[in-house]
N, C-alpha and C positions, 0 to 999 in steps of 0.2 A: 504494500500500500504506500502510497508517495506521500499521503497526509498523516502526520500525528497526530493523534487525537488524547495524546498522555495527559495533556493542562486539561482540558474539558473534561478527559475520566475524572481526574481529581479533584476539580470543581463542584461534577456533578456529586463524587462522593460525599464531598463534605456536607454540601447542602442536604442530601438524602440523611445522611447520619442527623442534623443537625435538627431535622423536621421528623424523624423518626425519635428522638431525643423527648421533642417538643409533644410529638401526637403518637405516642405507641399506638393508641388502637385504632387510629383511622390512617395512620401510614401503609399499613400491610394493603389497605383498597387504594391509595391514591398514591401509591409507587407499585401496584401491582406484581406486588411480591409476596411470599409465605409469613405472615408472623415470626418463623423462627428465624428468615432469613434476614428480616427486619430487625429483631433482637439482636442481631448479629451484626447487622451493621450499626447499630446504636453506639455498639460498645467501642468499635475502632479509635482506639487512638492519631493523634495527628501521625507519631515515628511510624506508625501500620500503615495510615494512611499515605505516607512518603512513597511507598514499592510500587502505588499505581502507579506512578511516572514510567514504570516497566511495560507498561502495555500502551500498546501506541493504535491497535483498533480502538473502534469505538464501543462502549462497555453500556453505555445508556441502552443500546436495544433489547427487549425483550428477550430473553433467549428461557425458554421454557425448559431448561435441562435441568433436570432434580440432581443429576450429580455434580455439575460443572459450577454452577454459583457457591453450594457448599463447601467442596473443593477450593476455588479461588477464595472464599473468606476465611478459610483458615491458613489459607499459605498468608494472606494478609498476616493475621493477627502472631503465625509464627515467626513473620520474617522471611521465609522462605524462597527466598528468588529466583533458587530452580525452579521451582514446582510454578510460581508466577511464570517464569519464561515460558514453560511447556504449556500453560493452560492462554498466553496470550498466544502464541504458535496456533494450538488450536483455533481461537478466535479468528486470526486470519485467512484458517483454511474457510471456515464457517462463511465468511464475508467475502471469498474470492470465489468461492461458490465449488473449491474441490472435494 
């Protein structure tokens, strides 16, 4: 992909954590996510939140995978930046359409 989209992932995250912070129970309908994966991103610290800058698709889309969002929020919260690499690889295959 020829555009980064790393500043916007992490803009969006912060705002999402920030209003999921504000509204636990009407976040999970107006970020149209799980509860638990709301809960999850509540808790992200700012240093967690730094490792989006790893992924340069865009993260804002929908992506209905039950394994792939729970998967990327824990590599967040462990630091993990292989496991980031591998799961923003992913994303690009997802958006380039292979």
């Amino acid at each position: 992909m020829d555009v980064s989209f790393s500043e916007l992932n992490m803009e969006y995250f912060i705002a999402a954590r920030d209003f999921a912070n504000k509204n636990i129970n009407t976040a999970p309908v107006m970020l149209g996510a799980p509860p638990e994966l709301i809960q999850s991103i509540a808790t992200l610290t700012p240093r967690q939140l730094v490792n989006i800058a790893l992924v340069d698709t865009p993260l804002i889309m929908p992506r209905n995978e039950k394994i792939w969002w729970p998967r990327f929020i824990r590599a967040l919260q462990d630091g993990n930046k292989t496991e980031l690499q591998t799961l923003a690889e992913q994303t690009s295959y997802y958006f380039s359409g292979e």
